[in-house]
C-alpha positions as a printed Julia matrix, in Angstrom:
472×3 Matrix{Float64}:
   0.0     0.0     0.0
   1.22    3.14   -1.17
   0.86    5.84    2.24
   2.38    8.98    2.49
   3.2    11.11    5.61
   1.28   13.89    4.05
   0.5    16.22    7.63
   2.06   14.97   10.01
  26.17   33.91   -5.74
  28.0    33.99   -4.67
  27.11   34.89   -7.86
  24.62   37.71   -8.52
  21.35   36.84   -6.29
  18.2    37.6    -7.22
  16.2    40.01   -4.34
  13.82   38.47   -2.21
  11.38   41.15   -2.34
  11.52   40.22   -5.98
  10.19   36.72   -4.98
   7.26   38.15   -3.2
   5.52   39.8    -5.89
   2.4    38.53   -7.53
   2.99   35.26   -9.92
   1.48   36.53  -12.78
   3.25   40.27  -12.74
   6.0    38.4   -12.1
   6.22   35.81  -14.8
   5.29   38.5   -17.39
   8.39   40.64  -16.31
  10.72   38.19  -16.06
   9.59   36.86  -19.23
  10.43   40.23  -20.94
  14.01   40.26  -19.47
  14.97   37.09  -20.41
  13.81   38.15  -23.7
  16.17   41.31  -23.83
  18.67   39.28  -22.47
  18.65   37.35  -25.42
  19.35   39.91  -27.72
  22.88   41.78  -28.32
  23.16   45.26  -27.58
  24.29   45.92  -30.88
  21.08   44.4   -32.49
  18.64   46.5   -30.03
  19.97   49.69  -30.89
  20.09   48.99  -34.65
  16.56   47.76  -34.6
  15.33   50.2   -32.16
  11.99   52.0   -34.01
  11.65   49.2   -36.83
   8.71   47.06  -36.79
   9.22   43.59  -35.26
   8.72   40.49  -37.55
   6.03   38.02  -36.49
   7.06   34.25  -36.45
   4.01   32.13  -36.88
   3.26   28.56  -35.49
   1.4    25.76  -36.58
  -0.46   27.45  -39.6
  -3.09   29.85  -40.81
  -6.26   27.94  -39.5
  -7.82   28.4   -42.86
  -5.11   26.59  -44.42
  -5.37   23.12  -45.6
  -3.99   20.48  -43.53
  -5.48   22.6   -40.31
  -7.13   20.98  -37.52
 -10.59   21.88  -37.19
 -10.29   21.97  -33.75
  -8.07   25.01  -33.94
 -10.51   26.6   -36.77
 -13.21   26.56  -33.8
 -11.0    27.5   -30.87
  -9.84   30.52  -33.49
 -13.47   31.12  -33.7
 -14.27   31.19  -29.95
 -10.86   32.97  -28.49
 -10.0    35.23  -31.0
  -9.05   38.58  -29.25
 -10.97   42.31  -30.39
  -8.21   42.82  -32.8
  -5.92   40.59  -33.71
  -7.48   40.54  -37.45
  -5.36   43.33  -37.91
  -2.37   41.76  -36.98
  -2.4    39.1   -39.99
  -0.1    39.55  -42.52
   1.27   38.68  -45.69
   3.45   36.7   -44.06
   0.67   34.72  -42.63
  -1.07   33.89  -45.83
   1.79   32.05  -47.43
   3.26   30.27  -44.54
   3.1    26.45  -44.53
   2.81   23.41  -41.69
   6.45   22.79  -42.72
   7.57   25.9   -41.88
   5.85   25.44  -38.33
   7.66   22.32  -37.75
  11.19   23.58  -38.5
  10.49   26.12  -35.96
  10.77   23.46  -32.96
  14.19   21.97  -31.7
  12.66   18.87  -30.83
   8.92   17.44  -30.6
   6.56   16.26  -28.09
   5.16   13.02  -29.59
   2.23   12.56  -27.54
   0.59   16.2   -28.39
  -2.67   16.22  -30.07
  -3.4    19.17  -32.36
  -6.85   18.98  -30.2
  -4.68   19.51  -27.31
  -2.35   22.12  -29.05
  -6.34   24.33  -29.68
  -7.15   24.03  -26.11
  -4.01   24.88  -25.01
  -4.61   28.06  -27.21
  -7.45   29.47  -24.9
  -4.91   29.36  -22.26
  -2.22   31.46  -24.43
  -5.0    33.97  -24.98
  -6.16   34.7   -21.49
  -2.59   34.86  -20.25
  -0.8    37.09  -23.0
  -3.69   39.11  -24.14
  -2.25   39.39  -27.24
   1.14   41.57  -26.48
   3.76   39.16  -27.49
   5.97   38.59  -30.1
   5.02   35.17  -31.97
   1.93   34.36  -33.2
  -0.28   30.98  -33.0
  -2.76   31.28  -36.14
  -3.96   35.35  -34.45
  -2.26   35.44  -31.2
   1.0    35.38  -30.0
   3.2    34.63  -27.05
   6.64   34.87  -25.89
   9.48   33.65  -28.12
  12.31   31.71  -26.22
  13.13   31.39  -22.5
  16.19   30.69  -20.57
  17.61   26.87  -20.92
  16.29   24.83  -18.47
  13.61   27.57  -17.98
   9.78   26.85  -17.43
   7.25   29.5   -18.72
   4.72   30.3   -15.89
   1.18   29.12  -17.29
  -0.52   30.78  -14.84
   0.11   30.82  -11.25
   2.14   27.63  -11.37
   5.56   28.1    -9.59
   4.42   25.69   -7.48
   4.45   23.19  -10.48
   7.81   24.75  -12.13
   9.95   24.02   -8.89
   8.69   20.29   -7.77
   9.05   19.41  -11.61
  12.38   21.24  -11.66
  13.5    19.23   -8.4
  12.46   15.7    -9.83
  13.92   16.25  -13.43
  17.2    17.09  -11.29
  17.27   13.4   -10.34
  18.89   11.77  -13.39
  18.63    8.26  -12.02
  14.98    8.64  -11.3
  14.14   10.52  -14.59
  16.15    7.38  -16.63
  14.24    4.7   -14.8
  10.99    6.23  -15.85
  12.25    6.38  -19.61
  13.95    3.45  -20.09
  10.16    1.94  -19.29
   9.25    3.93  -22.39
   7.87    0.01  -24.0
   5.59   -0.14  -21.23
   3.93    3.26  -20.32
   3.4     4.31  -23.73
   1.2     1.06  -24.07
  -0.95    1.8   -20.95
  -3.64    4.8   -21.97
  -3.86    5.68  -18.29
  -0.19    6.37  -17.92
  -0.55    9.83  -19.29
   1.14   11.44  -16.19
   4.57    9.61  -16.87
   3.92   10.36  -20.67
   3.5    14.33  -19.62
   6.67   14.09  -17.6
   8.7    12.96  -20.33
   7.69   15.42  -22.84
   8.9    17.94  -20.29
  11.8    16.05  -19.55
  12.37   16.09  -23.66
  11.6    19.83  -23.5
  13.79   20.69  -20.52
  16.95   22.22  -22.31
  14.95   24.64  -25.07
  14.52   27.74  -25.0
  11.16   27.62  -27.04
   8.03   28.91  -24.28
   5.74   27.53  -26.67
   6.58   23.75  -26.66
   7.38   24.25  -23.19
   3.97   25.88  -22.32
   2.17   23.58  -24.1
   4.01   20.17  -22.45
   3.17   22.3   -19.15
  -0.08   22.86  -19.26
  -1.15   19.12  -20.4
   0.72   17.64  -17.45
  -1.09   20.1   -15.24
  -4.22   18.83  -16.84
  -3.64   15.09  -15.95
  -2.74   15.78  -12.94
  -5.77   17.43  -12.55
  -8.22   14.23  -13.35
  -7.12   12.22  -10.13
  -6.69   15.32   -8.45
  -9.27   18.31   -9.41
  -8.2    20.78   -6.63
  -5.37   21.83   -9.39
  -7.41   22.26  -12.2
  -7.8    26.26  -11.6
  -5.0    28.72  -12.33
  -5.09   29.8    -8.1
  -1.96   29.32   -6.66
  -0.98   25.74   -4.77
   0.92   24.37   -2.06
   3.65   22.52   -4.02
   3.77   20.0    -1.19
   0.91   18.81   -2.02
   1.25   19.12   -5.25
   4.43   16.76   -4.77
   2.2    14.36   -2.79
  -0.41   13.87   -5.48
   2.3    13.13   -8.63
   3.91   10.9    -7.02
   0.98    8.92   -5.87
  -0.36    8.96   -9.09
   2.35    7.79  -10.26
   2.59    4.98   -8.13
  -1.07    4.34   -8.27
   0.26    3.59  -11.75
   2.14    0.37  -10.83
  -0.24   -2.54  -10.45
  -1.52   -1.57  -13.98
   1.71   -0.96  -15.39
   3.31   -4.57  -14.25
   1.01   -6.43  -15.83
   1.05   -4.53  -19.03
   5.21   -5.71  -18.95
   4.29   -9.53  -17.88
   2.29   -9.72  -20.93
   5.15   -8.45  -23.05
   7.45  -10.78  -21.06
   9.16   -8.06  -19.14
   8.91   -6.4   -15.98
   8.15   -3.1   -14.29
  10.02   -1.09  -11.7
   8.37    1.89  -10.21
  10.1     4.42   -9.86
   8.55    6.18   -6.54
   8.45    2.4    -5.19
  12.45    2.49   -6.08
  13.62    5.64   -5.54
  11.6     7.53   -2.71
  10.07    5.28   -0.78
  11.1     3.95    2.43
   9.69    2.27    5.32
   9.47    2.68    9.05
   8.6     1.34   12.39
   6.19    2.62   14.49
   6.99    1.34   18.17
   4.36    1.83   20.89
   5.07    0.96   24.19
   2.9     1.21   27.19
   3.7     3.63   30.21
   2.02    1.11   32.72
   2.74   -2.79   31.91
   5.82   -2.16   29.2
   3.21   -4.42   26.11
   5.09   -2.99   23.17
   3.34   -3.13   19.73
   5.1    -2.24   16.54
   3.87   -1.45   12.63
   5.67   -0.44   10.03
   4.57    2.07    6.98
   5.54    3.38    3.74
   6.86    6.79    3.11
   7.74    8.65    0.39
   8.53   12.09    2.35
   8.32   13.34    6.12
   7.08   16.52    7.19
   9.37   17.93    9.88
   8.6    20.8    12.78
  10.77   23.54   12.52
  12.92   24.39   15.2
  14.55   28.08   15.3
  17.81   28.05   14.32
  18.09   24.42   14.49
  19.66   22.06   11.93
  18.5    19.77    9.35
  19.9    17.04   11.59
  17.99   18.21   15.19
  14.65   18.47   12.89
  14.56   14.36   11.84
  16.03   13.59   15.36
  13.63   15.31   16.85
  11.01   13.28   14.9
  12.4    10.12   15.18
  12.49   10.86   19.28
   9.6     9.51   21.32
   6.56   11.16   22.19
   3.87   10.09   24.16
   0.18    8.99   23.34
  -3.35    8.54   24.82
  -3.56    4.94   24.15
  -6.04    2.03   26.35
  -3.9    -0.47   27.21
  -5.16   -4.36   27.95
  -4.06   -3.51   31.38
  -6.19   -0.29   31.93
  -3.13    2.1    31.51
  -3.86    4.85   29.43
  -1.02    6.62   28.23
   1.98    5.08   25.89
   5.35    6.45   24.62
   5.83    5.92   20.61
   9.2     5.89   18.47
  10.15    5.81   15.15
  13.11    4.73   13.59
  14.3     3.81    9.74
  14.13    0.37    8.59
  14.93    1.02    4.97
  16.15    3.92    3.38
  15.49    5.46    0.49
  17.6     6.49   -3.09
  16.55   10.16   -2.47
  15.12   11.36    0.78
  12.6    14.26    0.71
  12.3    16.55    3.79
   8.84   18.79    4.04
   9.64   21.57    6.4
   6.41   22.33    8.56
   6.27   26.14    7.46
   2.63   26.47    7.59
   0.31   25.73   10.41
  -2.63   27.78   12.34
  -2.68   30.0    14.91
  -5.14   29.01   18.33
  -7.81   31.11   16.45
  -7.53   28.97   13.68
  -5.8    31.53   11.49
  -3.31   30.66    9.01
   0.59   31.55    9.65
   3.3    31.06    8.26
   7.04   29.81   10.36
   9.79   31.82    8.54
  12.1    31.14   11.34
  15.58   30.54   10.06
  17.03   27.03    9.86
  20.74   25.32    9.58
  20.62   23.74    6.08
  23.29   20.94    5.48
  24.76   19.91    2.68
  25.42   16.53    4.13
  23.02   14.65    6.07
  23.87   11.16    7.99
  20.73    8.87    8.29
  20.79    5.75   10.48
  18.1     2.78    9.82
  17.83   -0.74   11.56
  19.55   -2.64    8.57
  22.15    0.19    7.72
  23.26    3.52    7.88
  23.73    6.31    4.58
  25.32    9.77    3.72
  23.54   11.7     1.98
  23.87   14.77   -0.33
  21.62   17.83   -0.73
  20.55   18.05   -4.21
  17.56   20.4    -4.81
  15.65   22.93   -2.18
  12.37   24.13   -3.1
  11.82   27.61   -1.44
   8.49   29.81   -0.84
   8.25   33.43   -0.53
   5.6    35.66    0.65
   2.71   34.77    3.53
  -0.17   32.17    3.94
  -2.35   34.71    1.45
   0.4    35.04   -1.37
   3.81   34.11   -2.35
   6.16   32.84   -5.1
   7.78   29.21   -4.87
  11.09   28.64   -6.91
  14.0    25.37   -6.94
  17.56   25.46   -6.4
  19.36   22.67   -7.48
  22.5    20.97   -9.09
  23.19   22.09  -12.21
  21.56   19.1   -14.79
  24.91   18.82  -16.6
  27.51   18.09  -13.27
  28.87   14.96  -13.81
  29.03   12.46  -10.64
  32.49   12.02  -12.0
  33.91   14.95  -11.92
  31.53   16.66   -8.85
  31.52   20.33   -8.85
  29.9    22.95   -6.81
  27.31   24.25   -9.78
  23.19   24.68   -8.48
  21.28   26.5   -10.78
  18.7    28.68   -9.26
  15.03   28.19  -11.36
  12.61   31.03  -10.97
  10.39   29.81  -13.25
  11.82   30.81  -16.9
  14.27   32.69  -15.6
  17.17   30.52  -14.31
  20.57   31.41  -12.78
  23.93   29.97  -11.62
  24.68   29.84   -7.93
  26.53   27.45   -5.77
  25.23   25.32   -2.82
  27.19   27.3    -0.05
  25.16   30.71   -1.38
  21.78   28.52   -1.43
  22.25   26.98    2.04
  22.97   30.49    3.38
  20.35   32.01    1.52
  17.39   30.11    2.0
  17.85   29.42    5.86
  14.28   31.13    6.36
  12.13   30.77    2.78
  13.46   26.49    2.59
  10.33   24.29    2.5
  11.4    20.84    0.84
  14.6    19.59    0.87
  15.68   16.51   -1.9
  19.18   14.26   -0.32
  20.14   11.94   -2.49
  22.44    9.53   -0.96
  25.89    9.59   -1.63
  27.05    5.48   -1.47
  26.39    2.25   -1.62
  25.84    0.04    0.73
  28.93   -1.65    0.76
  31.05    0.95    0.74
  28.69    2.74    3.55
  31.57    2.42    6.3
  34.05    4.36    4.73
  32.13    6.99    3.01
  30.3     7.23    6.65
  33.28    8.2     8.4
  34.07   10.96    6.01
  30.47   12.17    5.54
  30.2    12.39    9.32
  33.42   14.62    9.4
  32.19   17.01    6.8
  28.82   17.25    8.65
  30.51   17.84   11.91
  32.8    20.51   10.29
  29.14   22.12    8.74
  27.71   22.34   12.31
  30.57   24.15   14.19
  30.03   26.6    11.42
């Protein structure tokens, strides 16, 4: 059974107050300075008062070889207008032409999905961009590595940002390509991957259109995402990953039919059990269970560390509990009896007041690079690879991911993180993030460092760096 423990720069930085402002203002500006990033200096002046040339995508909708699903979502969203922004241009411009336009495709988009995607493109850019889809436009490129806000959806940005960071988890899912793709209900792995396929363009409109479909089918198990409010990206962790794993009953029987077999990928990578000891106060009857995590939720302690946060959940706390023997209070204690590939930390930074009133902790932390994790069978190091940070209060606030830079090479390790603020991205290193984000740090991704049978050695040397991190 699949549970989760769902409640329990120095490189130039980017301002905080920055962070704080509200998503969609804030996607539409960054937007337009990655966009004048992009261009020399020597080109802006020179084309400075010269009308801008409009790219266009996919087609005239009139044009044979059109969808007809487009022709009526031209029909239904077409903005007071944009009939004057058609062009010559326009008239002769073929579906090859589209195509070359794209770096790479996204094999399991619809052209009914690329017209309902269009209503979105509408409502967001109101028609002041620079590239046109049939008569309106949107954004050209975005940073590498960059995803475009579709609306609100930071949230969605930084958890997919932390989980295409892990390589080994991102390759198991793909390398299952012969099974998925034969399973219709498996759209959320087939979303992933056209993200994952779309990660290193800089085109927003492939991108925004891979985006918004995953949102979408993450939205059928889970409707509370289906608006464009903003989300707790906790939670929006919690439900793509369960869908995911939901996924795996199906999804093993499609690969014993082909002969084959099916790893999940949660199952492999995140999950991890442990042991729930309850003991009672009064006769000593002790009772254990053991459950299946993919994540904890930690308290946070004021100026504590990483490390003090899991201790202090793994210490034991006591419970209302009838006993056999009449006693009615019982101390429980939890401790690791597997561990997982990657180990996600939720930081407890929202809660309520006594009057019921939302708040928000932004008390400062110690984040560590290195973490040391003990379990029954064995004992890990493991390495911080990805933070996912919110900004703002209870009412309104802006959630971006650092992480390792997607090209470091275990190999030859270096210091690169790459901050992503939606399509804006930026280099950093993991000293600047841990100082950084001591107070704005809400999930933490540690991938662990070893294996198991070289777990002694590494431990020794993990511990030492960790110990060296604390004194700090």
């Amino acid at each position: 059974m699949f549970l989760l423990h769902c409640f329990q720069q120095k490189k130039q930085e980017t301002p905080v107050d920055d962070f704080v402002a509200d998503d969609h203002k804030q996607h539409l500006s960054s937007q337009t300075d990655v966009a004048a990033t992009n261009v020399p200096a020597s080109e802006k002046s020179a084309d400075a008062g010269k009308p801008k040339k409009t790219k266009w995508l996919f087609g005239h909708p009139e044009k044979k070889g059109t969808s007809p699903n487009q022709d009526v979502a031209r029909k239904e969203n077409s903005s007071p207008g944009t009939s004057d922004k058609m062009s010559k241009q326009q008239q002769s411009f073929s579906q090859q032409d589209s195509t070359e336009m794209f770096d790479f495709s996204l094999p399991n988009v619809t052209n009914t999905e690329i017209a309902k995607t269009r209503v979105w493109f509408e409502i967001k850019c109101n028609g002041a961009t620079e590239i046109f889809i049939s008569d309106f436009v949107i954004k050209a490129t975005v940073d590498r590595f960059g995803l475009p806000n579709v609306g609100q959806s930071c949230f969605m940005n930084s958890i997919l940002q932390s989980l295409l960071g892990l390589k080994d988890f991102v390759r198991d899912i793909s390398c299952q390509e012969h099974i998925w793709s034969s399973v219709p209900q498996a759209q959320v792995l087939r979303r992933l991957m056209d993200i994952r396929n779309a990660h290193t363009s800089t085109n927003a409109l492939i991108k925004s259109i891979a985006l918004s479909l995953f949102k979408e089918d993450v939205s059928v198990q889970a409707p509370e995402f289906s608006d464009w409010k903003q989300k707790d990206a906790h939670e929006f962790l919690i439900s793509v990953l369960h869908q995911m794993s939901s996924l795996s009953p199906l999804l093993r029987q499609a690969a014993e039919s082909m002969g084959s077999s099916y790893t999940c990928p949660v199952e492999d990578h995140l999950m991890f059990k442990m042991e729930n000891v309850r003991v009672c106060k009064s006769c000593g009857a002790e009772s254990k269970q053991q459950e299946a995590f993919a994540n904890l939720s930690l308290d946070v302690i004021s100026g504590g560390s990483v490390e003090q946060m899991l201790e202090q959940y793994l210490m034991e706390t006591e419970l209302e509990y009838n006993c056999e023997c009449g006693g009615k209070l019982s101390g429980q204690r939890s401790t690791f009896v597997t561990l997982p590939k990657v180990l996600v930390l939720h930081l407890k930074r929202f809660s309520f007041s006594p009057s019921f009133k939302p708040v928000k902790v932004q008390d400062p932390i110690v984040l560590l690079k290195d973490l040391v994790v003990s379990s029954t069978e064995d004992g890990s190091c493991y390495s911080l690879v990805s933070i996912i940070s919110h900004f703002g209060s209870t009412e309104q606030g802006h959630y971006i991911c650092d992480a390792v830079h997607p090209d470091n090479s275990p190999e030859e390790p270096t210091d690169r993180w790459i901050t992503y603020n939606d399509a804006a991205v930026s280099g950093t290193t993991s000293e600047s993030v841990c100082e950084q984000r001591q107070k704005s740090a809400y999930i933490l991704f540690y991938k662990k460092c070893v294996e198991r049978k070289q777990a002694n050695n590494s431990l020794t040397s993990c511990t030492h760096t960790h110990k060296e991190q604390s004194s700090l």
